[in-house]
N, C-alpha and C positions, 0 to 999 in steps of 0.2 A: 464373304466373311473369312472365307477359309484363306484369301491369300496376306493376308498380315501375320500369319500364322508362321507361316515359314521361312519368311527372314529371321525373324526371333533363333528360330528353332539354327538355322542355318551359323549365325550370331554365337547360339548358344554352344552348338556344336565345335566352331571354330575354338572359341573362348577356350572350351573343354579342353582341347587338345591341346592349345596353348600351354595352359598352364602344365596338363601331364608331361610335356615334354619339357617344360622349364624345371618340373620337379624330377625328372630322372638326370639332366645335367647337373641340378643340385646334388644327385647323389653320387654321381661321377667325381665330381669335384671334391666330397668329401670322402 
């Protein structure tokens, strides 16, 4: 049960950084 658990997480984690990094170019930019 525990291993569907961790792609999510892995997913989620990716996502997260995604975006933080999209959001400090935004602030570069501005």
């Amino acid at each position: 049960e525990d291993y569907h658990i961790y792609p999510d997480m892995a997913a989620y984690h990716s996502i997260s950084v995604t975006l933080r990094q999209a959001g400090l170019i935004k602030e570069l930019l501005h």
